[in-house]
N, CA, C and O atoms as CSV, one atom per row, in Angstrom:
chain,resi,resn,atom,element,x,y,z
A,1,UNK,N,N,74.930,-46.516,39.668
A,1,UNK,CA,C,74.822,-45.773,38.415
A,1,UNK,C,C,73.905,-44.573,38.632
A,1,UNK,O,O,72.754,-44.640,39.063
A,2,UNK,N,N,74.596,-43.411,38.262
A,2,UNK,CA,C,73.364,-42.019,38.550
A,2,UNK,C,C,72.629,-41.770,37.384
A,2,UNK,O,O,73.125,-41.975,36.276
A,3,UNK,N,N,71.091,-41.196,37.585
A,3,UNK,CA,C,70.469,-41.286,36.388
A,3,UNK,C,C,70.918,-40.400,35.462
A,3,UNK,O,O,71.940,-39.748,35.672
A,4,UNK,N,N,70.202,-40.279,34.337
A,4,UNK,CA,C,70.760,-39.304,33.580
A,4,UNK,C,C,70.146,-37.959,33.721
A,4,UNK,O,O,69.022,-37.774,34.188
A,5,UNK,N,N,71.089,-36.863,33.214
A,5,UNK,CA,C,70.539,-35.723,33.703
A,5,UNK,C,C,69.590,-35.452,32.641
A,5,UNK,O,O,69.664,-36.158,31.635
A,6,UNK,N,N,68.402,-34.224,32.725
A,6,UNK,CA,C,67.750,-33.667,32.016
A,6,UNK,C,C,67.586,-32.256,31.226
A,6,UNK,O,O,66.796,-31.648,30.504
A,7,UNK,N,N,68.578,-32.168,31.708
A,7,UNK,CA,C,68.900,-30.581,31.086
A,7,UNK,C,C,68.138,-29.726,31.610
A,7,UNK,O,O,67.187,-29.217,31.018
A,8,UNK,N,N,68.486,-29.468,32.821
A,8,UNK,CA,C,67.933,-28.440,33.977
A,8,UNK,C,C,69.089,-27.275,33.486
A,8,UNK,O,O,70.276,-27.556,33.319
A,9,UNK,N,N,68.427,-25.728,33.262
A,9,UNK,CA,C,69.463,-25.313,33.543
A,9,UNK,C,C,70.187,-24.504,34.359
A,9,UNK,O,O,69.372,-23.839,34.999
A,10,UNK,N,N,71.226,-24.236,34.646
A,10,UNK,CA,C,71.952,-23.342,35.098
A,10,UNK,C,C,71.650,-22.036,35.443
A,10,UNK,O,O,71.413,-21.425,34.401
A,11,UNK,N,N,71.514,-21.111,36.691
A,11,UNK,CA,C,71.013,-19.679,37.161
A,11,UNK,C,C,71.728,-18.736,35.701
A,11,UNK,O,O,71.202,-17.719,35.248
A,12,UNK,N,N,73.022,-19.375,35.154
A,12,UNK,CA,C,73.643,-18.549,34.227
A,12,UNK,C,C,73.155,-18.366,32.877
A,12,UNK,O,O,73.610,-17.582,32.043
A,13,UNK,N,N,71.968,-19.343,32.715
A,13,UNK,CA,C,71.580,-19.839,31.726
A,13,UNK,C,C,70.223,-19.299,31.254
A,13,UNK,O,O,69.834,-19.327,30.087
A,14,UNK,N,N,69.341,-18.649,32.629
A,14,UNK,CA,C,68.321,-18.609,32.813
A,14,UNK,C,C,67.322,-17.058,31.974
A,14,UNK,O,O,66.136,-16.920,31.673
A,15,UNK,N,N,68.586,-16.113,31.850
A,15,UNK,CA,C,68.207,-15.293,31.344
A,15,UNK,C,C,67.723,-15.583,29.584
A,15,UNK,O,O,66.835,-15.040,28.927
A,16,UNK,N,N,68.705,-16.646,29.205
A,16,UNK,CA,C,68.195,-16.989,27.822
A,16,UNK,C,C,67.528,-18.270,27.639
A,16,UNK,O,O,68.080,-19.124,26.945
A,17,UNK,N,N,66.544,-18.470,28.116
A,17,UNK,CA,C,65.911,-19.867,28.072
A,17,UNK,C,C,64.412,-18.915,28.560
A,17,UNK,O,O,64.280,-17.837,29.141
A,18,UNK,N,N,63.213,-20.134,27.876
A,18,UNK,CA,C,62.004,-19.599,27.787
A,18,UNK,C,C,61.738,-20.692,29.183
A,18,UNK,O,O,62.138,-21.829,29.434
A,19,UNK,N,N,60.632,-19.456,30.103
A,19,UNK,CA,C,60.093,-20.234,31.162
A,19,UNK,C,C,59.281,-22.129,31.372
A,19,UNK,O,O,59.132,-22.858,32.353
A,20,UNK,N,N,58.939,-22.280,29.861
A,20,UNK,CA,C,58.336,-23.015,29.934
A,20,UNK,C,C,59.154,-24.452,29.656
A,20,UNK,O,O,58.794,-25.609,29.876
A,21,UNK,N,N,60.306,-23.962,29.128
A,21,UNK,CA,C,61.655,-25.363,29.163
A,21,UNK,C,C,62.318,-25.146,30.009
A,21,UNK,O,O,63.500,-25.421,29.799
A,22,UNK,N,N,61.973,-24.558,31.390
A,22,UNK,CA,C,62.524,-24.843,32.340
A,22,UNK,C,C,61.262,-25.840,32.924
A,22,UNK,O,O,61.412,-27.062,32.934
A,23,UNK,N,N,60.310,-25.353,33.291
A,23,UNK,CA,C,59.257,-26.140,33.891
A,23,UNK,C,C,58.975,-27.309,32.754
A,23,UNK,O,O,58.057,-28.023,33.157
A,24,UNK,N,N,59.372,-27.651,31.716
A,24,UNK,CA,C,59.433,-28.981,30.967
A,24,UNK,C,C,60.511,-29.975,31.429
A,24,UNK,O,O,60.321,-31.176,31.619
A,25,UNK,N,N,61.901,-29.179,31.615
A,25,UNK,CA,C,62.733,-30.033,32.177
A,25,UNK,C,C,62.588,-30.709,33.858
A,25,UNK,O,O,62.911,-31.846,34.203
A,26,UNK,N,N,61.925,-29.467,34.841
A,26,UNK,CA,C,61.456,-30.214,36.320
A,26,UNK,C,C,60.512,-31.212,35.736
A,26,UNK,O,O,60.974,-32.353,35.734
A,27,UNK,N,N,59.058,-31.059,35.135
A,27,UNK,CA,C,58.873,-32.387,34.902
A,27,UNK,C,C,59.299,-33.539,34.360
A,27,UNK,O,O,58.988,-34.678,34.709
A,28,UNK,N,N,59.962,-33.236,33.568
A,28,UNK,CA,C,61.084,-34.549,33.056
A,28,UNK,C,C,61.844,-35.570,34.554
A,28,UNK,O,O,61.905,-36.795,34.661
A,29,UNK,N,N,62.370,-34.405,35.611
A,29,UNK,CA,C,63.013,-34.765,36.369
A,29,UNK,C,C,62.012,-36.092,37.685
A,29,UNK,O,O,62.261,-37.091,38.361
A,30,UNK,N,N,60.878,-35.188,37.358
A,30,UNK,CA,C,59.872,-36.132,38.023
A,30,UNK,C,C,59.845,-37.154,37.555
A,30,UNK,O,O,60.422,-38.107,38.079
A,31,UNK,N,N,59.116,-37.256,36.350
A,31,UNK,CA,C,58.938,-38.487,35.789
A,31,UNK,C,C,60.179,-39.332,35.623
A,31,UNK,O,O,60.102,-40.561,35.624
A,32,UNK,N,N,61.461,-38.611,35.464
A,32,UNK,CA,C,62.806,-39.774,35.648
A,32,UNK,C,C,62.831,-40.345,36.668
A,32,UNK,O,O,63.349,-41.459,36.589
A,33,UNK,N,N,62.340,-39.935,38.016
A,33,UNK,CA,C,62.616,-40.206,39.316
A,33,UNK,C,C,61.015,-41.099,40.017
A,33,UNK,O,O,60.718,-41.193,41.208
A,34,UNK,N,N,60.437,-41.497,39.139
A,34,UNK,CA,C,58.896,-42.389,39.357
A,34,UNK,C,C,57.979,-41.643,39.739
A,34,UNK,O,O,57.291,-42.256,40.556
A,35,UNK,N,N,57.501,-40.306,39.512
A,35,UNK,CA,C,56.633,-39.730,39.787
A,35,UNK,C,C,55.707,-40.035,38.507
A,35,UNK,O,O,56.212,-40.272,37.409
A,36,UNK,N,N,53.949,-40.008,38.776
A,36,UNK,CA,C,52.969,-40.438,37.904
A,36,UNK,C,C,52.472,-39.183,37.805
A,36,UNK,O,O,52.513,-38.251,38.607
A,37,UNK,N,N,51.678,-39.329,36.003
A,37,UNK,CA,C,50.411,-38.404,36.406
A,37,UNK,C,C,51.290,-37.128,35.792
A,37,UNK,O,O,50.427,-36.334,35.419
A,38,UNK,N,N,52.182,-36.739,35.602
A,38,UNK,CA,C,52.960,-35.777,35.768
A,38,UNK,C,C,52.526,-34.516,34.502
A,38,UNK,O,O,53.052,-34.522,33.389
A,39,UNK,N,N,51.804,-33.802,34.804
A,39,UNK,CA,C,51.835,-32.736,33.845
A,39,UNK,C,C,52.568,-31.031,34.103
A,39,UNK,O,O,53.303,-30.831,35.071
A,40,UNK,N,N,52.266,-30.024,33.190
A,40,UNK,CA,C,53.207,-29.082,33.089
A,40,UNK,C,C,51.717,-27.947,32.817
A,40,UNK,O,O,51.112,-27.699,31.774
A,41,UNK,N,N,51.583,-27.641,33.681
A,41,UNK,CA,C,50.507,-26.532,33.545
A,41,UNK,C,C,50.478,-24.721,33.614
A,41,UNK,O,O,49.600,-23.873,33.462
A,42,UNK,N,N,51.814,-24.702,33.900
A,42,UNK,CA,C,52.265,-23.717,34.197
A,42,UNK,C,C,52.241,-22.379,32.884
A,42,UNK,O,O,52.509,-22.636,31.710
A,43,UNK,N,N,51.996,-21.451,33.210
A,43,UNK,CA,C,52.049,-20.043,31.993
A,43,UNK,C,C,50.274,-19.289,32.792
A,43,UNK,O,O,49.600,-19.817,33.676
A,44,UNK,N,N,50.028,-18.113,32.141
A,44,UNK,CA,C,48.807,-17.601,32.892
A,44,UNK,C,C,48.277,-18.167,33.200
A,44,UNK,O,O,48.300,-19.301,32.721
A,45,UNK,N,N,47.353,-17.837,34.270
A,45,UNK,CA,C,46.315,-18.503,34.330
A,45,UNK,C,C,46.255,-19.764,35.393
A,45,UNK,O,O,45.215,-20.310,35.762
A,46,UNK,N,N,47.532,-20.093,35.786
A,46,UNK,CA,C,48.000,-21.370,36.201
A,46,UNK,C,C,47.557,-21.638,37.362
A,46,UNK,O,O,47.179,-22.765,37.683
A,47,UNK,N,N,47.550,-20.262,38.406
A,47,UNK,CA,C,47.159,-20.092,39.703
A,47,UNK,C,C,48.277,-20.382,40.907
A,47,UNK,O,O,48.005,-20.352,42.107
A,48,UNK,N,N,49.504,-20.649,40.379
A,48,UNK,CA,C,50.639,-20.821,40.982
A,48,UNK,C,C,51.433,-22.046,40.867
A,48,UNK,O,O,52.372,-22.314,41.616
A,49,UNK,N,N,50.980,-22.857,39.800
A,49,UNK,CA,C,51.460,-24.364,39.867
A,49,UNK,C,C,51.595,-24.331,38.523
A,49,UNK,O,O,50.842,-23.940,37.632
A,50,UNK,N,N,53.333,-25.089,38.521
A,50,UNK,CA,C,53.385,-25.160,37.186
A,50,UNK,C,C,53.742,-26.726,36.914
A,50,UNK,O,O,53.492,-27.177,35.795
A,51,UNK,N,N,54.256,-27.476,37.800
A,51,UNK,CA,C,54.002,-28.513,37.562
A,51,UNK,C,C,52.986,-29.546,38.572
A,51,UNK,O,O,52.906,-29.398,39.792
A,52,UNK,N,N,52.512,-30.225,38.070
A,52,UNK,CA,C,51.795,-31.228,38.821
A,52,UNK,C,C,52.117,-33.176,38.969
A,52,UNK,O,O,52.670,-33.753,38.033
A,53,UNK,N,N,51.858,-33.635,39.720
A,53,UNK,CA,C,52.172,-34.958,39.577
A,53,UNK,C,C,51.889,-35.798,40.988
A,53,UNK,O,O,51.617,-35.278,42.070
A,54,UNK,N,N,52.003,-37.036,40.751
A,54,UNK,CA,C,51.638,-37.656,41.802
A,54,UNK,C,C,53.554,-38.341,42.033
A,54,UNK,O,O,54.461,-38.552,41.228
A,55,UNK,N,N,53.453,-38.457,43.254
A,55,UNK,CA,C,55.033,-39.034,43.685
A,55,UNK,C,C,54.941,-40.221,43.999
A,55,UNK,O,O,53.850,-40.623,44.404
A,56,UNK,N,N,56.194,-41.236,43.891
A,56,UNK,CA,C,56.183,-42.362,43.802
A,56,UNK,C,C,55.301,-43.126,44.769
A,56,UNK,O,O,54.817,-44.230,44.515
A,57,UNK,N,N,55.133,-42.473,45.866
A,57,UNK,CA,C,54.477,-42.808,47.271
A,57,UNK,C,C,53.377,-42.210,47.340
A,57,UNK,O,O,52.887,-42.111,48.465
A,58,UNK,N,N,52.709,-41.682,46.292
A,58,UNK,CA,C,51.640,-41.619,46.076
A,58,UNK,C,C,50.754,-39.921,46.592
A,58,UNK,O,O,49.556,-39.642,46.639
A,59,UNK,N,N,51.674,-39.304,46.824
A,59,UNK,CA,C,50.796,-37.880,47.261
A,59,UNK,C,C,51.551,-36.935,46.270
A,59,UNK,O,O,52.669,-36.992,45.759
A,60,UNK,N,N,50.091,-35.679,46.159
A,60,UNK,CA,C,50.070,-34.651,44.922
A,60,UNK,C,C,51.224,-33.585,45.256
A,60,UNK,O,O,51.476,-33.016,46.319
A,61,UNK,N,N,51.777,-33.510,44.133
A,61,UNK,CA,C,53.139,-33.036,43.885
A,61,UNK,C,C,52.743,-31.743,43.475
A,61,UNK,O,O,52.203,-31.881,42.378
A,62,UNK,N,N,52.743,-30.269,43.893
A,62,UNK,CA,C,52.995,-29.092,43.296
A,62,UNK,C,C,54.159,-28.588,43.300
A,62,UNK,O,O,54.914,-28.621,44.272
A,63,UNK,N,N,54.463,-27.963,41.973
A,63,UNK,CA,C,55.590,-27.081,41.726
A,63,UNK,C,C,55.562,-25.982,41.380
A,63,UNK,O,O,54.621,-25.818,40.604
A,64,UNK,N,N,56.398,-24.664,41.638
A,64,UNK,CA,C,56.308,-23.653,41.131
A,64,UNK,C,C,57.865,-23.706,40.954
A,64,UNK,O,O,58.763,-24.163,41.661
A,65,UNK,N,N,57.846,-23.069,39.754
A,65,UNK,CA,C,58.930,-23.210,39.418
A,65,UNK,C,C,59.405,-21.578,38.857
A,65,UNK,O,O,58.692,-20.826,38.193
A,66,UNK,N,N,60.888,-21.291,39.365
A,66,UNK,CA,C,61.246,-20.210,39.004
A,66,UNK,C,C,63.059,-19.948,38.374
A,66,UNK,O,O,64.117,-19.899,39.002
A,67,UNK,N,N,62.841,-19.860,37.306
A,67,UNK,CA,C,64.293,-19.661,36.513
A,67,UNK,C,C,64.616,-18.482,36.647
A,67,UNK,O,O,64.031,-17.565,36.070
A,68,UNK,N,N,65.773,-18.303,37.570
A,68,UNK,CA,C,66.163,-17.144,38.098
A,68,UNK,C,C,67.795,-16.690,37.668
A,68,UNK,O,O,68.556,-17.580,37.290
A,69,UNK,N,N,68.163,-15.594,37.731
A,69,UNK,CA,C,69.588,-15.315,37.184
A,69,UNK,C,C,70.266,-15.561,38.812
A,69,UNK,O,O,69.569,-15.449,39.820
A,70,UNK,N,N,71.850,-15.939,38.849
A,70,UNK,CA,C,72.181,-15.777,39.625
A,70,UNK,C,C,72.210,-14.576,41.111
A,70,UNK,O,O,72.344,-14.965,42.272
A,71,UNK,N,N,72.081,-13.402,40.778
A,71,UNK,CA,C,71.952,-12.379,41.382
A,71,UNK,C,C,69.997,-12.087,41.296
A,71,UNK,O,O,69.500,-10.963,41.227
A,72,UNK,N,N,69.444,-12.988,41.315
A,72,UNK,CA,C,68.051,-12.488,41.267
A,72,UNK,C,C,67.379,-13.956,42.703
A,72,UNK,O,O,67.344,-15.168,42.495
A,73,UNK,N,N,67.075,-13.433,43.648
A,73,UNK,CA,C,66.707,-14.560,44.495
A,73,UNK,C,C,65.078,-14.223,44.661
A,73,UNK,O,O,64.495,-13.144,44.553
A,74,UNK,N,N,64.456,-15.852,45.030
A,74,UNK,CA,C,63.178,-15.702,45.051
A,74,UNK,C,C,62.509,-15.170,46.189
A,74,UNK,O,O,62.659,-15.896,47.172
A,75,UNK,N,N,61.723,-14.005,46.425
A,75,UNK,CA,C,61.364,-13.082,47.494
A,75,UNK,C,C,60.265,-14.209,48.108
A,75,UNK,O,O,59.987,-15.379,47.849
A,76,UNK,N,N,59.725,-13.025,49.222
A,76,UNK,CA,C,58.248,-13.391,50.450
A,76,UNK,C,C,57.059,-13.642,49.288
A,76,UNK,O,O,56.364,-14.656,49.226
A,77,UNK,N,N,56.975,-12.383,48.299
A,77,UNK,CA,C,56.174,-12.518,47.439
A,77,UNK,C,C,55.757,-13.718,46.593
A,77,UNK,O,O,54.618,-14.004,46.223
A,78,UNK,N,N,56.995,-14.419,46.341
A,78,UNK,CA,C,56.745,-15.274,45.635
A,78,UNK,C,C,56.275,-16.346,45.769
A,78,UNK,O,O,55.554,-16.997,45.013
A,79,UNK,N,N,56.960,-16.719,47.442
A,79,UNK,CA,C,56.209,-17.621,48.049
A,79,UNK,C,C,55.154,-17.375,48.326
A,79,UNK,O,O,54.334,-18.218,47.963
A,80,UNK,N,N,54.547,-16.017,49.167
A,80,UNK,CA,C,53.095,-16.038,49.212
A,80,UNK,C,C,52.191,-15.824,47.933
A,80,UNK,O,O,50.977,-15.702,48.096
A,81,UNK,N,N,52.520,-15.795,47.175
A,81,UNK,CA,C,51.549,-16.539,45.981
A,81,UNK,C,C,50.910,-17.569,45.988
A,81,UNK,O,O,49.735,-17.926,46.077
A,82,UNK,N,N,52.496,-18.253,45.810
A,82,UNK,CA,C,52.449,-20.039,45.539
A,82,UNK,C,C,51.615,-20.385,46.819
A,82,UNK,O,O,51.016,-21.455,46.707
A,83,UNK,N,N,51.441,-19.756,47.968
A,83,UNK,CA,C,51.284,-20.202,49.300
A,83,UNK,C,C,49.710,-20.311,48.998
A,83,UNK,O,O,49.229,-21.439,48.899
A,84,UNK,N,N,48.940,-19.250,48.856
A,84,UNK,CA,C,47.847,-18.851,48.753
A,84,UNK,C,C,46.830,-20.279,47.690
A,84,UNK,O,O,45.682,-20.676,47.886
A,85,UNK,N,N,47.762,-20.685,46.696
A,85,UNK,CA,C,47.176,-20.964,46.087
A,85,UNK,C,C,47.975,-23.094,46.005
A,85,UNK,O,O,47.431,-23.937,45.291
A,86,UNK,N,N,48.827,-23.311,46.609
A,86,UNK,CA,C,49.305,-24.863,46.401
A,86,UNK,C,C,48.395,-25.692,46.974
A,86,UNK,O,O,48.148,-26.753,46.399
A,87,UNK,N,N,47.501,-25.251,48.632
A,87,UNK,CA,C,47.264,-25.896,49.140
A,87,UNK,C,C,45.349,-25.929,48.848
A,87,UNK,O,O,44.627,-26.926,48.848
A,88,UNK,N,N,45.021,-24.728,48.664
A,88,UNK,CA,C,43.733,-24.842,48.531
A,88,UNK,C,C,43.043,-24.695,47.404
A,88,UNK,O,O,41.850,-24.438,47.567
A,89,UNK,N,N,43.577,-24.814,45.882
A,89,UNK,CA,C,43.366,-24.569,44.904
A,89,UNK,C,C,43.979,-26.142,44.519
A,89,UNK,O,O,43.227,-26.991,44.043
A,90,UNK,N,N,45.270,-26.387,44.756
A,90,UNK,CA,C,45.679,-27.471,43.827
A,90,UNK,C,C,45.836,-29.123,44.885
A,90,UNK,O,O,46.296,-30.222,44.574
A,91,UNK,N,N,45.426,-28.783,45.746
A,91,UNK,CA,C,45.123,-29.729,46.868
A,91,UNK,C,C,46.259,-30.886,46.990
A,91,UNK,O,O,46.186,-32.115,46.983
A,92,UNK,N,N,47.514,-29.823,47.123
A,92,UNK,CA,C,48.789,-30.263,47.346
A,92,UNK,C,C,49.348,-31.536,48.763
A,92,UNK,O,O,49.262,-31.129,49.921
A,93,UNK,N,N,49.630,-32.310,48.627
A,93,UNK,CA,C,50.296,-32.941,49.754
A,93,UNK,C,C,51.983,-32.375,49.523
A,93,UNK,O,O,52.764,-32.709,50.414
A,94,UNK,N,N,52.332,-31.853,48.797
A,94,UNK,CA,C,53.786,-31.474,49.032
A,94,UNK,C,C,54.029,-30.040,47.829
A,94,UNK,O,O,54.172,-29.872,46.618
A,95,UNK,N,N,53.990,-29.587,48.539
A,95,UNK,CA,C,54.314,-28.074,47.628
A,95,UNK,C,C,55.416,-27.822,47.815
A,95,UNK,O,O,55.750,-27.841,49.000
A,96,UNK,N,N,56.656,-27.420,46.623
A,96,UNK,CA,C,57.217,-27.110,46.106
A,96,UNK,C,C,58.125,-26.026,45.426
A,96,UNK,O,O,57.805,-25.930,44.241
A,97,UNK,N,N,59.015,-25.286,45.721
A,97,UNK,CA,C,58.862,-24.515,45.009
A,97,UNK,C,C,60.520,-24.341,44.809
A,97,UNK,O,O,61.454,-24.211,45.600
A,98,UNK,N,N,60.416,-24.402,43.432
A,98,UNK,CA,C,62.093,-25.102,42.606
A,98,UNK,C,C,62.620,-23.492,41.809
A,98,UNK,O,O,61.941,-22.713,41.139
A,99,UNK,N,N,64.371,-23.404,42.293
A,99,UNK,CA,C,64.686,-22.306,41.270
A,99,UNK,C,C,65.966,-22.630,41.012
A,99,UNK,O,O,66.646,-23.333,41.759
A,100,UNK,N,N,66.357,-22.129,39.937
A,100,UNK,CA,C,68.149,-22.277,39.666
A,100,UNK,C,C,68.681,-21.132,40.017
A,100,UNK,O,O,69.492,-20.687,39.205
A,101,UNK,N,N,68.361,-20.076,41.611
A,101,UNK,CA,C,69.129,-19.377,42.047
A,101,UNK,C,C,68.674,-20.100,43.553
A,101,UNK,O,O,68.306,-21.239,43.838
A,102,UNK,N,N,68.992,-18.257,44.751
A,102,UNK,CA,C,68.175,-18.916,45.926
A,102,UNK,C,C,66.901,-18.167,46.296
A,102,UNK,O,O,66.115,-17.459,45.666
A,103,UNK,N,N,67.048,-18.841,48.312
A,103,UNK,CA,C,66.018,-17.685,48.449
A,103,UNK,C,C,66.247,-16.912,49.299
A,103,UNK,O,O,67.112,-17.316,50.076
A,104,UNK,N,N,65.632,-15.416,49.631
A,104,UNK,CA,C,65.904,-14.537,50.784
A,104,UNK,C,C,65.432,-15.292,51.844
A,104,UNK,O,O,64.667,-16.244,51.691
A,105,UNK,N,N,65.852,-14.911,52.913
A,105,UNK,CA,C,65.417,-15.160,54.265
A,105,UNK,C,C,63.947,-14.786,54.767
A,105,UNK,O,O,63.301,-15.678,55.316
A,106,UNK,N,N,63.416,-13.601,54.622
A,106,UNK,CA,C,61.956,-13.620,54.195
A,106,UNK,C,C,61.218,-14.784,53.733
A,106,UNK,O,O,60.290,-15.235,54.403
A,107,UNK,N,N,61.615,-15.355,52.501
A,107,UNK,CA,C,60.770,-16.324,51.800
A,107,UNK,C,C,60.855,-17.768,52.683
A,107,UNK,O,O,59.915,-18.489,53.018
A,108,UNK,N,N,62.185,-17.928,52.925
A,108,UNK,CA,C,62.427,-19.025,53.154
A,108,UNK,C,C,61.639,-19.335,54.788
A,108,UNK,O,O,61.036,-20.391,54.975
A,109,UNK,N,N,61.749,-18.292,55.854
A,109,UNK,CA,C,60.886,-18.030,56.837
A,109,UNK,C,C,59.475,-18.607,56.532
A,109,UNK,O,O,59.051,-19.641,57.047
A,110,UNK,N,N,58.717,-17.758,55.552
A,110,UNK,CA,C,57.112,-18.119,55.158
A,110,UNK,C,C,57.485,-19.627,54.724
A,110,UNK,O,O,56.799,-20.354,55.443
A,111,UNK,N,N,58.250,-20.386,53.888
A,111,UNK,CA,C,57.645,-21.490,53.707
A,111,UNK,C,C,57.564,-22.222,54.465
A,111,UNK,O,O,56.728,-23.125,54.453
A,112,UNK,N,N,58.862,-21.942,55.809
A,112,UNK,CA,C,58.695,-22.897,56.325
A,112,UNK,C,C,57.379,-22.993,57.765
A,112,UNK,O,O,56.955,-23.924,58.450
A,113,UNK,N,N,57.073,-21.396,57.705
A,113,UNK,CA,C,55.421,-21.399,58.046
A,113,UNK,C,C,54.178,-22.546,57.537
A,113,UNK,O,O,53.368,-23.310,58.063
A,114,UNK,N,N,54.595,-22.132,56.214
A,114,UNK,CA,C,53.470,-22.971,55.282
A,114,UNK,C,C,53.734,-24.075,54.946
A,114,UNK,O,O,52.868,-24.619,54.261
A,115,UNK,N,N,54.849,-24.792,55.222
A,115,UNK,CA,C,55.026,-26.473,54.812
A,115,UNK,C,C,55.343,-26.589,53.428
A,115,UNK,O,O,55.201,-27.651,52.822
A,116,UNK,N,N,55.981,-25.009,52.637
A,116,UNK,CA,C,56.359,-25.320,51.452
A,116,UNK,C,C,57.648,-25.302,51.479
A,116,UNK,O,O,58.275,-24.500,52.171
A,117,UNK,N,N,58.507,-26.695,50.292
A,117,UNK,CA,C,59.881,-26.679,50.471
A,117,UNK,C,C,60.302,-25.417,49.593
A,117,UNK,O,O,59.560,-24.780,48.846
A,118,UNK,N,N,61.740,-25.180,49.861
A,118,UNK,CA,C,62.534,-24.751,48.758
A,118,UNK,C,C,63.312,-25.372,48.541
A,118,UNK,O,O,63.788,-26.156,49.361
A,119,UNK,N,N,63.828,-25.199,47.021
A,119,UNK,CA,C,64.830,-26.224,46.472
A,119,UNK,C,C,65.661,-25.720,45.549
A,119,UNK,O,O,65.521,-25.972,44.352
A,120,UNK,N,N,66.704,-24.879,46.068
A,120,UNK,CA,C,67.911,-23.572,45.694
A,120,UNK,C,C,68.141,-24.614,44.396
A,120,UNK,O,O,67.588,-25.664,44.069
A,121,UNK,N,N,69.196,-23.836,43.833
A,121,UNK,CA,C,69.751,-23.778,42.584
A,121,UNK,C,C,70.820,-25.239,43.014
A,121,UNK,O,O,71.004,-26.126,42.180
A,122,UNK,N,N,71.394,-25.288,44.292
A,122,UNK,CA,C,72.246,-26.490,44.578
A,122,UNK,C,C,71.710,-27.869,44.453
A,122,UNK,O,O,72.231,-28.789,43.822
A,123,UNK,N,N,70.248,-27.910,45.352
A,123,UNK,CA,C,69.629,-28.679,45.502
A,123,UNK,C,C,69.274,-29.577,44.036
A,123,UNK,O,O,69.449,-30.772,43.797
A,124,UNK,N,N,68.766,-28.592,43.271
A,124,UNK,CA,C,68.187,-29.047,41.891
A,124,UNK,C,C,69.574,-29.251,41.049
A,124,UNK,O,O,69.364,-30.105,40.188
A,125,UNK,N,N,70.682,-28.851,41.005
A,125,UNK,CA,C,71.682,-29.081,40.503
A,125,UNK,C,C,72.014,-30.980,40.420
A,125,UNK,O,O,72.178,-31.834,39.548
A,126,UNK,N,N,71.970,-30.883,42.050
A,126,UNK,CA,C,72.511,-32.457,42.759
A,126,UNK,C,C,71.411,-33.384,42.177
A,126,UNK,O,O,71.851,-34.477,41.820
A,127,UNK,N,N,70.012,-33.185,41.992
A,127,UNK,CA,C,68.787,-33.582,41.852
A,127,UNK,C,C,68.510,-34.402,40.336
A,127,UNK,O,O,68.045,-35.499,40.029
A,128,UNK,N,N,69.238,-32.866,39.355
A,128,UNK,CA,C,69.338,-33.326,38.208
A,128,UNK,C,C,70.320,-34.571,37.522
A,128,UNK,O,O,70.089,-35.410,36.651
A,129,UNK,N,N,71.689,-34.219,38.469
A,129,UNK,CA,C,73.017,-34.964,38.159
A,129,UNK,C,C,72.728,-36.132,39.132
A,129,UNK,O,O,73.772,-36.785,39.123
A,130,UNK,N,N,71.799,-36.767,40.016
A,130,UNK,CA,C,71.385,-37.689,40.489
A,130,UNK,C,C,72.204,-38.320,41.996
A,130,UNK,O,O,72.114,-39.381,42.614
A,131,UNK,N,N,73.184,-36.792,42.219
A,131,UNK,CA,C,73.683,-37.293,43.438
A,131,UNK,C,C,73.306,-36.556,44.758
A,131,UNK,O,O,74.083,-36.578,45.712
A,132,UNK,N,N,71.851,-35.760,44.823
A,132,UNK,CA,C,71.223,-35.649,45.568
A,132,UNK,C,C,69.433,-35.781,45.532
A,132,UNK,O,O,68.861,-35.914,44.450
A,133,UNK,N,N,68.719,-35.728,46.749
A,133,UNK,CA,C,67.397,-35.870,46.671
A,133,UNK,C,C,66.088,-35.296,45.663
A,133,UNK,O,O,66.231,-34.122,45.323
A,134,UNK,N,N,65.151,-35.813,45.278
A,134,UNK,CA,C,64.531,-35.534,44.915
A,134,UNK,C,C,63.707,-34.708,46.107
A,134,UNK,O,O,63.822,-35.151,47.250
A,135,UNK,N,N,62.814,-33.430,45.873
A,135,UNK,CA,C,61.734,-33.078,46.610
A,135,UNK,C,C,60.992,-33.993,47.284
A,135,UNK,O,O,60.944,-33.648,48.465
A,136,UNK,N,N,60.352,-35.065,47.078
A,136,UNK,CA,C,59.599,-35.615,48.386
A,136,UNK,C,C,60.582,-36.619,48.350
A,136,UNK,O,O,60.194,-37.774,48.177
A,137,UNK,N,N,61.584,-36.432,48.460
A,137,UNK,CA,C,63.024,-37.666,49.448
A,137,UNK,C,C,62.823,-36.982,50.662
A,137,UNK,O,O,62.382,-37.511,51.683
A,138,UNK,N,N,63.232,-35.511,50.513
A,138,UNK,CA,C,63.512,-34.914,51.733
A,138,UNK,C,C,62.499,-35.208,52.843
A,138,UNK,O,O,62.656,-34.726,53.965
């Protein structure tokens, strides 16, 4: 039986939806999937993390989360933000960084410098509809 989805939405979707019910629905997705602890901290101020949580197996979950239009992919920039700030600010064991489009080759390069995942618009699709991994499955 696959879980139920949470109403993640769609890259098509993204232009009319407020940032912060997108990063309400990734935490939903956590907490469907046994993650503890799970809050939503994300909007100014945040320092690059918008969600937080502990994972079933027990290490700190950062997310950055980005609702993107289909034709809008997440740059170097974005990751080096999140980069700057997942590991030594939010004292991440698994950083994160979730969009409903993709990413350039640039970005995707740096994370995998920095030990941060990405998790395209497919990934989180399969994630939500429960017939692929959660972020710390992988």
């Amino acid at each position: 039986v696959l879980p139920a989805t949470v109403g993640v939405p769609e890259a098509a979707d993204c232009a009319d939806i407020d940032p912060l019910a997108f990063e309400d629905a990734v935490s939903e997705l956590c907490r469907r999937d046994g993650c503890s602890d799970v809050q939503v901290v994300g909007g100014a101020g945040d320092l690059g993390a918008d969600v937080l949580a502990t994972t079933p197996d027990g290490r700190r979950l950062v997310i950055q989360c980005k609702c993107y239009g289909a034709g809008h992919k997440v740059g170097s920039q974005d990751l080096q933000r999140f980069g700057g700030t997942c590991y030594a600010v939010h004292d991440a064991d698994l950083a994160v960084v979730v969009t409903t489009s993709e990413f350039t080759d640039p970005a995707v390069d740096y994370a995998t410098q920095c030990a941060i995942l990405c998790f395209d618009g497919a990934f989180l699709g399969a994630w939500n509809n429960g017939t692929g991994p959660a972020p710390w499955e992988l």
